[in-house]
One Martini backbone bead per residue (centre of mass of N, CA, C, O) as a GRO file, in nm:
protein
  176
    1UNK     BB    1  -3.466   0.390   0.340
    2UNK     BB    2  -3.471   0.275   0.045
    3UNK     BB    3  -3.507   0.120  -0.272
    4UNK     BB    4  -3.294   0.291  -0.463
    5UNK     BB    5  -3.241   0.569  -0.281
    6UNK     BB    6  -3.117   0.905  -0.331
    7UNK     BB    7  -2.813   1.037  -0.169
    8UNK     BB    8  -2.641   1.275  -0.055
    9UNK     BB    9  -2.284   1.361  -0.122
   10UNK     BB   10  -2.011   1.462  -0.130
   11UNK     BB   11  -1.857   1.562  -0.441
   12UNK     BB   12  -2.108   1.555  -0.607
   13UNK     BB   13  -2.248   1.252  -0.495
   14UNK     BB   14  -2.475   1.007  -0.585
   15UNK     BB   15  -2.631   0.785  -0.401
   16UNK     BB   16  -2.691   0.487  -0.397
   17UNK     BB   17  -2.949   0.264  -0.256
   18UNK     BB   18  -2.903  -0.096  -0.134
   19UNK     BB   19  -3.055  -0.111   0.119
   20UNK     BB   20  -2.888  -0.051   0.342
   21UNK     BB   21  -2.773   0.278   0.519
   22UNK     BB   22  -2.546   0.527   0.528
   23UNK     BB   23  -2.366   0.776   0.509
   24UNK     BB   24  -2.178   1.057   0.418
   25UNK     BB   25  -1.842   1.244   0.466
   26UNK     BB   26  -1.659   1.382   0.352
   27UNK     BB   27  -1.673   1.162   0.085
   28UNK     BB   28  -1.650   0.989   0.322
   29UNK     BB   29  -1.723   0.679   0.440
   30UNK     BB   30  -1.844   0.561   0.689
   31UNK     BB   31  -1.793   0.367   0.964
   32UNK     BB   32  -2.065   0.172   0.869
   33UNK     BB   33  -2.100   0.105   0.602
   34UNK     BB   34  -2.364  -0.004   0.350
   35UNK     BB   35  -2.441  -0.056   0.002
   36UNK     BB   36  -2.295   0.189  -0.121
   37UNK     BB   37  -2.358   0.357  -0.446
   38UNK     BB   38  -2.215   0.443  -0.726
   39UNK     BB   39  -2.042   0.615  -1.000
   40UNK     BB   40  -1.728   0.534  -1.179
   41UNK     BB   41  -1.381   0.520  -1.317
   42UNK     BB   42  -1.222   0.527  -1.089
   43UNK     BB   43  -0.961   0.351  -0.855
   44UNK     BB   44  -0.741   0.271  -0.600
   45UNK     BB   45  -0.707  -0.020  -0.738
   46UNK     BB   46  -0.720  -0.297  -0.868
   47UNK     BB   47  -0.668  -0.273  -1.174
   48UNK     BB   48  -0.649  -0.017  -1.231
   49UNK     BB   49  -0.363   0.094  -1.168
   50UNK     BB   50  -0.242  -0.045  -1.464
   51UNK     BB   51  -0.309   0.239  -1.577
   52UNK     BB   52  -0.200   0.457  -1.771
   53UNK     BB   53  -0.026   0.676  -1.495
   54UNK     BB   54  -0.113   0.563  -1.180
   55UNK     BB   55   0.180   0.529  -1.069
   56UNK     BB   56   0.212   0.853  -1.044
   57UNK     BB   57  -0.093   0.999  -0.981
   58UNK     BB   58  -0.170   0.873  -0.682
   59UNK     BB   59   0.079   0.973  -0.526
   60UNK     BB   60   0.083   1.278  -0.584
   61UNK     BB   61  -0.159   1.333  -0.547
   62UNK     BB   62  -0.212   1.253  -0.239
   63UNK     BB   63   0.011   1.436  -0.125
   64UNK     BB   64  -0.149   1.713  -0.228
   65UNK     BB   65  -0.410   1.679  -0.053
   66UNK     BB   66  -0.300   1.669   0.219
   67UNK     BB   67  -0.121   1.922   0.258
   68UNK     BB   68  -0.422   2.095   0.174
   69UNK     BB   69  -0.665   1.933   0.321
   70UNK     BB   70  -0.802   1.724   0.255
   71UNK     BB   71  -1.056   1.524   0.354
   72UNK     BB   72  -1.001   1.312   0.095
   73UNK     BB   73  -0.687   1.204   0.018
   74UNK     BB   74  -0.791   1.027  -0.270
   75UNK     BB   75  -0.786   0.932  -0.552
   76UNK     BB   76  -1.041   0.957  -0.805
   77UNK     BB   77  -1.229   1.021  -1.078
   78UNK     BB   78  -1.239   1.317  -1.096
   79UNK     BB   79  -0.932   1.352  -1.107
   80UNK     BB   80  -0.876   1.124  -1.317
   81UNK     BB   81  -1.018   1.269  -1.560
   82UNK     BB   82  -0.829   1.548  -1.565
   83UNK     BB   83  -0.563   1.374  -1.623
   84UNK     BB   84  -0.654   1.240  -1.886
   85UNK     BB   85  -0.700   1.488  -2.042
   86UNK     BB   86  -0.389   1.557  -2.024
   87UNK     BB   87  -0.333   1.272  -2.192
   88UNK     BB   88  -0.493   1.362  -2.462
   89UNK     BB   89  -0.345   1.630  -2.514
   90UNK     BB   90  -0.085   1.515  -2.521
   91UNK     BB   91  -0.110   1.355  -2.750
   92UNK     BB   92  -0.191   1.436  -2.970
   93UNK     BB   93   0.008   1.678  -2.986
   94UNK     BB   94   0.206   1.413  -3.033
   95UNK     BB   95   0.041   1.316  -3.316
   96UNK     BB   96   0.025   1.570  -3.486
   97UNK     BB   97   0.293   1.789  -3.428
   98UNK     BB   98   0.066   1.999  -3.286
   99UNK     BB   99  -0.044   2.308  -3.224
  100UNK     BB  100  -0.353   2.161  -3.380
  101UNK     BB  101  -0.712   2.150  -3.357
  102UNK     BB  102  -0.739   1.975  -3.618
  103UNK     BB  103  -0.474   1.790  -3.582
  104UNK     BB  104  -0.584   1.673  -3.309
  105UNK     BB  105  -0.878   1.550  -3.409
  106UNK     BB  106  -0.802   1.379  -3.594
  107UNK     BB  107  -0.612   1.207  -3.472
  108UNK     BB  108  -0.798   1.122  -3.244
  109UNK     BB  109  -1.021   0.991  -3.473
  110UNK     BB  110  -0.757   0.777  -3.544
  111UNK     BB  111  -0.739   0.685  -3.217
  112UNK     BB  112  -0.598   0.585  -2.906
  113UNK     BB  113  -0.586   0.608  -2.538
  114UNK     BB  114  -0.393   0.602  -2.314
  115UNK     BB  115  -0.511   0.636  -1.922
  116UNK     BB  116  -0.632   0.627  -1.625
  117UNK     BB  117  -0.909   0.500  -1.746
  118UNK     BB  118  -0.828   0.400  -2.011
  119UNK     BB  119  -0.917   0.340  -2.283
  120UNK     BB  120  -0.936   0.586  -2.558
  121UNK     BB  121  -1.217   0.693  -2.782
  122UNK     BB  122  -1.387   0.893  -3.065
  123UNK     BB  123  -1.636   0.739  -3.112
  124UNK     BB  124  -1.963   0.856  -3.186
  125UNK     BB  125  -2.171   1.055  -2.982
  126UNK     BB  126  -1.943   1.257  -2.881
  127UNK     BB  127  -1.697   1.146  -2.881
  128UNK     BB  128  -1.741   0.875  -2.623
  129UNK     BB  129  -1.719   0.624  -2.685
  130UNK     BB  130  -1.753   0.353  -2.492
  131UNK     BB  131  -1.851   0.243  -2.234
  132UNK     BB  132  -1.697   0.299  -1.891
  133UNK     BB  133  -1.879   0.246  -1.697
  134UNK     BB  134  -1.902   0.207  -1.305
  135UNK     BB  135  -1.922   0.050  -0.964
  136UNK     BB  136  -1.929   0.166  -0.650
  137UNK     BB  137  -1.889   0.019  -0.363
  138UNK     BB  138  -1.887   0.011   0.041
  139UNK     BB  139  -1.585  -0.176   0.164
  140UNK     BB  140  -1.445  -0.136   0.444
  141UNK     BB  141  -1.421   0.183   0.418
  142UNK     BB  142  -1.378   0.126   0.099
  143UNK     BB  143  -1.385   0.206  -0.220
  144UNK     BB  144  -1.530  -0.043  -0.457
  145UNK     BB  145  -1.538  -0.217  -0.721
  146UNK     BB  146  -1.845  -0.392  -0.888
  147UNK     BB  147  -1.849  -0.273  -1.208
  148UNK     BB  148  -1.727  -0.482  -1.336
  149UNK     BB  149  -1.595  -0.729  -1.237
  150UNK     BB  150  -1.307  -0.736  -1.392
  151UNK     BB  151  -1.239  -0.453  -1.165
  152UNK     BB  152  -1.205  -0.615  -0.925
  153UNK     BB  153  -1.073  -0.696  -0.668
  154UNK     BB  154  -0.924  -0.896  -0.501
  155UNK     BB  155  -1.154  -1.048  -0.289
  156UNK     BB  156  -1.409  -0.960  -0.403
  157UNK     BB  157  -1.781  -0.815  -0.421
  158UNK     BB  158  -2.123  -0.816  -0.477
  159UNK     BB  159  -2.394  -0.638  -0.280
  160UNK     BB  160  -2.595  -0.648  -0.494
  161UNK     BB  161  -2.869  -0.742  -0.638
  162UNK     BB  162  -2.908  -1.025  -0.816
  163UNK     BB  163  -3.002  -0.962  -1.138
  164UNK     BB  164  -2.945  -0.650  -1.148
  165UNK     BB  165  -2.969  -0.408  -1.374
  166UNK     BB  166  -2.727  -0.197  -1.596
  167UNK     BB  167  -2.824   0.058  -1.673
  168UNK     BB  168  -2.642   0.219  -1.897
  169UNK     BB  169  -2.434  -0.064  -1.871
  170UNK     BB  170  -2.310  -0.226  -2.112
  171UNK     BB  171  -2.625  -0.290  -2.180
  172UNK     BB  172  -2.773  -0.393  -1.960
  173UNK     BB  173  -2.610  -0.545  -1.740
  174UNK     BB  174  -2.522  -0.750  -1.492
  175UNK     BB  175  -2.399  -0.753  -1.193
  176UNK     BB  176  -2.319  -1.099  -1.191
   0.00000   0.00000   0.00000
């Protein structure tokens, strides 16, 4: 494996190798994985829990995911997107005051909407709001953000080569 190479890992994840690599397996991190890194939206650690529904959201999925006998039984970001979806549509539908496909656009077009995701706004290209993209890697066995930096949980690091630009996220900011 080298620096920088793209290996598949399950749950239709894409992981992006730095440094030395490990494999993934059935969703979850290998038994002594090393610098997985991949791209994510949610996980289930602060600061993330304290956005609007986490605290609902992830012991039911986690409890429901368990009893199905998912490989992963742990809320992630494919999860948490889906879940936000039904949290802008209800809003929506209560901004709106009516299931009206106009005025539930009209009114997210005007507002922001707490989702178990964060803030979300419909503005710019494709309704797509600012980018909120993050980087998740593969530390102690548990998948931790490490990008941006303020939603690494606490006593946590970035193990990604310092001063690498994280293109597209944030407008090409830097890593550490």
């Amino acid at each position: 494996m080298t620096l920088g190479e793209s290996v598949p890992c399950a749950a239709n994840h894409v992981v992006h190798a730095f440094g030395r690599v490990s494999s993934c397996k059935s969703g979850r991190p290998a038994k002594s994985p090393t610098s997985l890194t991949t791209l994510t939206w949610f996980e289930e650690h602060e600061p993330l829990l304290a956005n609007a529904g986490a605290a609902e959201f992830v012991p039911a999925y986690n409890e429901r995911a368990k009893a199905a006998g998912f490989p992963y039984p742990h809320a992630e970001y494919q999860a948490a997107a889906e879940y936000a979806a039904w949290q802008i549509l209800a809003a929506a539908a209560a901004g709106a005051g009516k299931l009206d496909e106009a005025a539930m656009a009209e009114w997210l077009r005007a507002n922001t909407v707490q989702t178990v995701l964060g803030l979300r706004d419909f503005e710019g290209k494709f309704n797509a709001g600012k980018a909120s993209t993050k980087l998740k890697q593969v530390q102690d066995n548990q998948w931790v953000t490490v990008f941006p930096a303020d939603l690494r949980p606490p006593g946590r690091r970035s193990t990604l080569p310092e001063g690498r630009p994280a293109a597209g996220l944030s407008g090409g900011a830097k890593l550490h």
